[in-house]
N, CA and C of each residue as an Amber inpcrd file, in Angstrom:
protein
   363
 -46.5340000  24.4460000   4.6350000 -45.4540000  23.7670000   3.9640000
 -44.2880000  23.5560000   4.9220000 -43.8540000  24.5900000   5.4520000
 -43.0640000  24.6590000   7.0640000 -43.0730000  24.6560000   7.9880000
 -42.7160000  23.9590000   9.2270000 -43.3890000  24.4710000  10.2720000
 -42.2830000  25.1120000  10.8700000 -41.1320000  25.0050000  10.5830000
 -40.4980000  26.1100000  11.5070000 -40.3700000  27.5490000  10.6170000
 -40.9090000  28.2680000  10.8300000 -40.7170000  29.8930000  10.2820000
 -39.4980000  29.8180000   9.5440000 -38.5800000  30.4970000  10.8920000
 -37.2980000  30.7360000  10.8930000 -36.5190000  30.5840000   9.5700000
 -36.3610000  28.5690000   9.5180000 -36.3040000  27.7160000   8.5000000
 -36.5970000  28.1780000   7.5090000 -37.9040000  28.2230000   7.0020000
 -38.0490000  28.6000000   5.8550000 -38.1690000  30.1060000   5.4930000
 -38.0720000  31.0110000   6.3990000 -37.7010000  32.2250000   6.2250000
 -36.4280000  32.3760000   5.2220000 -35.5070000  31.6360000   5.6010000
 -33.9470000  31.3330000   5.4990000 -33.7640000  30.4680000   3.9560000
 -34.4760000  29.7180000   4.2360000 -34.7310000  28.8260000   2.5900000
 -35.0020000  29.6800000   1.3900000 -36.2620000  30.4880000   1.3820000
 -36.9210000  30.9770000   0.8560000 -36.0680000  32.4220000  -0.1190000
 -34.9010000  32.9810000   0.7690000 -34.4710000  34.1400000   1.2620000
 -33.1570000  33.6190000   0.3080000 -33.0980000  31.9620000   0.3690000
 -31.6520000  31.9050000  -0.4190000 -30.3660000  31.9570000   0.4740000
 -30.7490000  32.1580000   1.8880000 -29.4750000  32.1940000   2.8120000
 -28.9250000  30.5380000   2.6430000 -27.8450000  30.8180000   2.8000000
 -26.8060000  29.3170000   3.0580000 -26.5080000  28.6390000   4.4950000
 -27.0180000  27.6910000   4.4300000 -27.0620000  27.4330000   5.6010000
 -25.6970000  26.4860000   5.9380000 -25.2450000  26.2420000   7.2570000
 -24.0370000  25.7210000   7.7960000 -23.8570000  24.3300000   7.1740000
 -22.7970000  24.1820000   6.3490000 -23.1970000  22.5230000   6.2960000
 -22.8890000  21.2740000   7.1500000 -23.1970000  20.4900000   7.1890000
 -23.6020000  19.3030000   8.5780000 -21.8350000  19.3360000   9.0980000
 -21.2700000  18.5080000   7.6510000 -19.4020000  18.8890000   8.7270000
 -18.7330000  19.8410000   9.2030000 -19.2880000  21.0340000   8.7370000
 -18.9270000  22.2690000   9.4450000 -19.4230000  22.2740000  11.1830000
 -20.5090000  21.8680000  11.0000000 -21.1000000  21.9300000  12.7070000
 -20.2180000  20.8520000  13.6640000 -19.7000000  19.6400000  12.4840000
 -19.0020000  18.5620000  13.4880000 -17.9490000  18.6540000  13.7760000
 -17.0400000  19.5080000  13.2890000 -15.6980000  19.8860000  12.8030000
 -14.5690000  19.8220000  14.2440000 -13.6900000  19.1550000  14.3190000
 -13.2400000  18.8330000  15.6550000 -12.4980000  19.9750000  15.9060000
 -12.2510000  20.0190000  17.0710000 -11.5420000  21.0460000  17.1680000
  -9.9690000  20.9210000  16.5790000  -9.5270000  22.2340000  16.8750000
  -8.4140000  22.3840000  15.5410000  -7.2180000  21.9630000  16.8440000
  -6.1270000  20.6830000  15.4430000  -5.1190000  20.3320000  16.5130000
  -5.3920000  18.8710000  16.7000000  -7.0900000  18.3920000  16.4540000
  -7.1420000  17.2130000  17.0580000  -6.9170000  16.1050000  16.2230000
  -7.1810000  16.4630000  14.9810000  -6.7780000  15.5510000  13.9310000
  -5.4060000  15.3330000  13.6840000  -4.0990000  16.1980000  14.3200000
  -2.9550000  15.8090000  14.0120000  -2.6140000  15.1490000  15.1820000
  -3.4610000  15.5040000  16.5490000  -2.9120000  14.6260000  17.8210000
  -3.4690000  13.2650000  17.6800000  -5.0580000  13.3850000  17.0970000
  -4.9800000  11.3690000  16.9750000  -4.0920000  11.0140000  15.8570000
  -3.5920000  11.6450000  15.2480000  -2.9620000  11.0730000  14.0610000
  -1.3910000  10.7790000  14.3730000  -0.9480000  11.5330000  15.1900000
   0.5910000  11.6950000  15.6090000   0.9500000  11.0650000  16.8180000
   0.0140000  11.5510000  17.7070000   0.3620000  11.2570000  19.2350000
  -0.6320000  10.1330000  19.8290000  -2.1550000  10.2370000  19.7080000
  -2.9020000   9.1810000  20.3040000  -2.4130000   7.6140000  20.4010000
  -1.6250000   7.2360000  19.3640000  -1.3120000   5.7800000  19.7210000
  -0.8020000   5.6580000  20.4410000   0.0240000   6.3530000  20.7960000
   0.3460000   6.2840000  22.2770000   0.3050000   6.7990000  23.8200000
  -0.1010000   8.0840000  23.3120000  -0.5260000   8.9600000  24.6400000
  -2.1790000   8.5820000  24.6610000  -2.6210000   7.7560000  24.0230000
  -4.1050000   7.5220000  24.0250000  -4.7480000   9.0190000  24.0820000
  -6.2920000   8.0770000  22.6820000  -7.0610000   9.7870000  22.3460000
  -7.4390000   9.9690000  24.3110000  -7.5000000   9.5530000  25.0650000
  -7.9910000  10.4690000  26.3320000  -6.6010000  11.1030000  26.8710000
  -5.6000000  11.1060000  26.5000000  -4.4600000  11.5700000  27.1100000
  -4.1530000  11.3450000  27.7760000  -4.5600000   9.6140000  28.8560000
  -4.3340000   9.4430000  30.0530000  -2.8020000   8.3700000  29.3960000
  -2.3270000   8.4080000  28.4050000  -1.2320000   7.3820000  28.2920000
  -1.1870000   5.7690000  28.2920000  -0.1490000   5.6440000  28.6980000
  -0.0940000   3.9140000  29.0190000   1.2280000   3.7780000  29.7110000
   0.6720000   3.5200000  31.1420000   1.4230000   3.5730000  32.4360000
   2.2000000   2.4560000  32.2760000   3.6490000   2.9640000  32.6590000
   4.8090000   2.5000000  32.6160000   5.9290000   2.5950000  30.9880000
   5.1200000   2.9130000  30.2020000   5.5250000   3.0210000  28.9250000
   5.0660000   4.4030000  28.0560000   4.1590000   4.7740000  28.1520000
   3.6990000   6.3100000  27.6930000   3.0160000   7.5200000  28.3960000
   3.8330000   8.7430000  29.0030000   3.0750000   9.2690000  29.8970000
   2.0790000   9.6950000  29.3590000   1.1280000  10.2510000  30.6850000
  -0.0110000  10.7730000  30.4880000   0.0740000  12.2480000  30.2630000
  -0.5430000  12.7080000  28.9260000  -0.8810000  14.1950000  28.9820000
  -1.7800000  15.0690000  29.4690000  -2.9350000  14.4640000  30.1280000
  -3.4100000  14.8600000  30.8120000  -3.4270000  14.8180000  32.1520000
  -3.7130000  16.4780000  32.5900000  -3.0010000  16.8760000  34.1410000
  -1.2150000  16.7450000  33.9950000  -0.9050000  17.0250000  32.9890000
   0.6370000  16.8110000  33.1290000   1.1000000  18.1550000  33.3780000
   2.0600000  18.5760000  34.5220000   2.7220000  19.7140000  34.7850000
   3.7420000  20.1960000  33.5590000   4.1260000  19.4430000  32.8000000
   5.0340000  19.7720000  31.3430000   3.7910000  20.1480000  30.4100000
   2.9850000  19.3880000  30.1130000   1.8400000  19.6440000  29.4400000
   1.1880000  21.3380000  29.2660000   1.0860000  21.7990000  30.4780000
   0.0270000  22.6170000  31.2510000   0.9940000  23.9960000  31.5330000
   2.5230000  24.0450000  32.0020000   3.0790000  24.8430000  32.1740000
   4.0340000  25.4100000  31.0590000   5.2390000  26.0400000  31.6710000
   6.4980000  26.5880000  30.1920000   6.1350000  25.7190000  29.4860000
   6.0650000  26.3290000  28.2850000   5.8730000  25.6470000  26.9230000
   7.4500000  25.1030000  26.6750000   8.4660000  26.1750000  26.7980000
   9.6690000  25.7420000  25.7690000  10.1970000  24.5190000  26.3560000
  10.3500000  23.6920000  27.3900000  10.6010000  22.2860000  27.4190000
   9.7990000  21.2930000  26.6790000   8.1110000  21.7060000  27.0610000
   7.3520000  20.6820000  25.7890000   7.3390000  21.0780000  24.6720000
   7.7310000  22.4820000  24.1720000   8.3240000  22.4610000  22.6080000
   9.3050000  21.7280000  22.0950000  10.4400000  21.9920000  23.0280000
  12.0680000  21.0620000  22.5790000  12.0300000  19.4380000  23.0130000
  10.9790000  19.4230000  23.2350000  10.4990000  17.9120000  23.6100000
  10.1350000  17.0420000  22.3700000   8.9120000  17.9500000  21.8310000
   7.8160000  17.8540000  20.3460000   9.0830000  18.1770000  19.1940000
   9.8680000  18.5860000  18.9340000  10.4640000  19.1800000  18.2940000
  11.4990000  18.1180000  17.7240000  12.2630000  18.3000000  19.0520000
  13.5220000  17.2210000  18.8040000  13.2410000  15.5320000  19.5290000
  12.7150000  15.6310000  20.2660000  12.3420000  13.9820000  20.6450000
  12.9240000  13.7930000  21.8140000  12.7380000  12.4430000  22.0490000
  13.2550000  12.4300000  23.9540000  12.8070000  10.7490000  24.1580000
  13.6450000  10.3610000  24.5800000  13.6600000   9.0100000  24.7480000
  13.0220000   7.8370000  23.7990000  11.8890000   7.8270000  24.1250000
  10.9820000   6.9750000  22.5820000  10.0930000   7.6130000  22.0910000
  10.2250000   9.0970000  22.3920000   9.3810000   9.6030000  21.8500000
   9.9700000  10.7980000  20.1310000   9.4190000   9.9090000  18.9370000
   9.9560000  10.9760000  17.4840000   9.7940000  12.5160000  17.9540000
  11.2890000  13.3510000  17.1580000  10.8200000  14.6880000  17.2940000
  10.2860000  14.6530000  15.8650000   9.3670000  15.9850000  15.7770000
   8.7130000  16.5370000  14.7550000   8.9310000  17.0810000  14.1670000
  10.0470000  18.1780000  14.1230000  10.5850000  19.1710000  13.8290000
  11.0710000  19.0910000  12.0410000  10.8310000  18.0840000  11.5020000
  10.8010000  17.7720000   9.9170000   9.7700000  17.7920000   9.4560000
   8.3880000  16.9320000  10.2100000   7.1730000  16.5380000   9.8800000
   6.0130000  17.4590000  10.0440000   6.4040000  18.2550000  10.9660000
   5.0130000  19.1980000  11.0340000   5.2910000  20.8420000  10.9350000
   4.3710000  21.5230000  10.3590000   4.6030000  22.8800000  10.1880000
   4.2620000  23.7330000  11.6810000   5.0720000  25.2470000  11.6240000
   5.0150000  25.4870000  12.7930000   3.1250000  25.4540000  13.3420000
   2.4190000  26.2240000  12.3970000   1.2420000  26.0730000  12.5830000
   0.7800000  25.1460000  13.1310000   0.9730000  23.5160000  12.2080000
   0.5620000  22.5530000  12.5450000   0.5770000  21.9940000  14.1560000
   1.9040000  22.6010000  14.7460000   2.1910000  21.9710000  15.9290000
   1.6510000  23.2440000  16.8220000   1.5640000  24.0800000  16.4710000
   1.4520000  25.0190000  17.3890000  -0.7810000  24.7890000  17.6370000
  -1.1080000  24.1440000  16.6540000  -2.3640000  23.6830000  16.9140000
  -2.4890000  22.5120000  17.6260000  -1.7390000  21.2650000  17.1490000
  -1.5550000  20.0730000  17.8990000  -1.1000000  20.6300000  19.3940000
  -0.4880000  21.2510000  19.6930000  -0.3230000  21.4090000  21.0320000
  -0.9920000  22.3280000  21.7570000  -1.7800000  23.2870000  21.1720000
  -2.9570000  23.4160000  21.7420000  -3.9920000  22.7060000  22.2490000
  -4.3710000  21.7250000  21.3050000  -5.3050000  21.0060000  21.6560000
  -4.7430000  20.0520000  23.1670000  -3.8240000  19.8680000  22.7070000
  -3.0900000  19.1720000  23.9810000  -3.1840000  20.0770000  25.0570000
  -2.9280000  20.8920000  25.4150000  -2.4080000  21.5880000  26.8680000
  -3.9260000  22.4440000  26.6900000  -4.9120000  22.5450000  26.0570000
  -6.4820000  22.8170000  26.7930000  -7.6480000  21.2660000  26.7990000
  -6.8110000  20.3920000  26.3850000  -7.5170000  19.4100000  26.3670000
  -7.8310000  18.7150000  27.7830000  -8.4680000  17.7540000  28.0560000
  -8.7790000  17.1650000  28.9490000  -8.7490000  17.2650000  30.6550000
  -9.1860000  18.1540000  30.8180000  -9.1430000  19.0950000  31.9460000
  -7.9170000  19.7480000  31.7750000  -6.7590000  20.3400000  30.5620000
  -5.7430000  20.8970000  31.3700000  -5.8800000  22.4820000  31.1290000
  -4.9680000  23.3360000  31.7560000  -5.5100000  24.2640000  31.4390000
  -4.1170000  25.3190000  31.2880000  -3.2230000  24.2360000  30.2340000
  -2.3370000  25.8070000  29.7920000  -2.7550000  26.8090000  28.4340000
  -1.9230000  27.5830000  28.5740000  -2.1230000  28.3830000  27.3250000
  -1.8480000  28.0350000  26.1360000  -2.7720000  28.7520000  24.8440000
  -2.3350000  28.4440000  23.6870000  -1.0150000  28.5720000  23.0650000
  -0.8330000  27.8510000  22.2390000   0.5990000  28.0250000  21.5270000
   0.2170000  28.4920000  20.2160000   1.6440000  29.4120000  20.3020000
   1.3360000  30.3640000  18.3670000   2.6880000  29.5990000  17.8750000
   2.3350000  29.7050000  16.4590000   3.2100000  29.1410000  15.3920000
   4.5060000  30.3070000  15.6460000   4.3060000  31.3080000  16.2070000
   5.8450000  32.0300000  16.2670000   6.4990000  31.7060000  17.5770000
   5.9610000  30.8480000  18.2730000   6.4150000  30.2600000  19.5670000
   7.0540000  29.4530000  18.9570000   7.0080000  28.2770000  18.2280000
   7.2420000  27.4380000  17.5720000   8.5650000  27.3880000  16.5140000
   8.3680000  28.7770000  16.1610000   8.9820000  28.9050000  15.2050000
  10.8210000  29.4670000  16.1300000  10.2750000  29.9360000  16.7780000
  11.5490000  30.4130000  17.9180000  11.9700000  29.1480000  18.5850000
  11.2660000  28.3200000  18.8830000  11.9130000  27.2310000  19.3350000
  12.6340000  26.6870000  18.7320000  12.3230000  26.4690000  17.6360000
  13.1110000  25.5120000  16.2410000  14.6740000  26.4540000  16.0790000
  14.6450000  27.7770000  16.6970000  15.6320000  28.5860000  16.1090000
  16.6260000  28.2440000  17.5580000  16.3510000  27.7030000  18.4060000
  16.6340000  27.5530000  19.8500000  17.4840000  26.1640000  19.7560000
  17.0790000  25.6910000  19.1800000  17.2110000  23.8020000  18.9840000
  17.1610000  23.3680000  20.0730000
């Protein structure tokens, strides 16, 4: 009736198996960066030269957080701050995904990073 064991070991047994969007599930952060930031920093993070920098390989990106917090936060030239629109969580995931994304390689951000920044203005 089966040919993989395993499978129907698992069927049979009543175990629950993963469901399909769980396995596709993007990583966390990425759904608020295409949603917030990709139109213009483009989903590859390489930007749009002369008008939107690139986040990837960016030394602000990748290093001290608290300038690209008070950046994300309060805004900076044409770029909206967030600091109404997103929860600390929220950003502290969105900018994760950002600063381990696309070859970069800073550290994660916690929502109490976030939350100190906002207290910083």
């Amino acid at each position: 009736m089966y040919r993989n064991t395993t499978f129907a070991a698992l069927v049979l047994a009543g175990a629950a198996l993963p469901a399909a969007s769980a396995l596709a599930a993007p990583p966390p952060g990425k759904t608020l960066y295409d949603d917030n930031c990709a139109a213009c920093h483009q989903a590859s993070g390489k930007g749009v030269k002369g008008a939107y920098p690139a986040l990837a390989g960016a030394p602000l990106v990748q290093g001290d957080a608290k300038p690209l917090l008070s950046i994300v936060l309060n805004g900076k030239n044409e770029m909206p701050g967030f600091k109404d629109d997103l929860t600390d969580a929220d950003l502290a995931g969105l900018l994760t995904y950002a600063r381990t994304s696309w070859g970069n390689k800073g550290k994660a951000i916690t929502p109490a990073e976030i939350a100190a920044a906002r207290r910083r203005k």
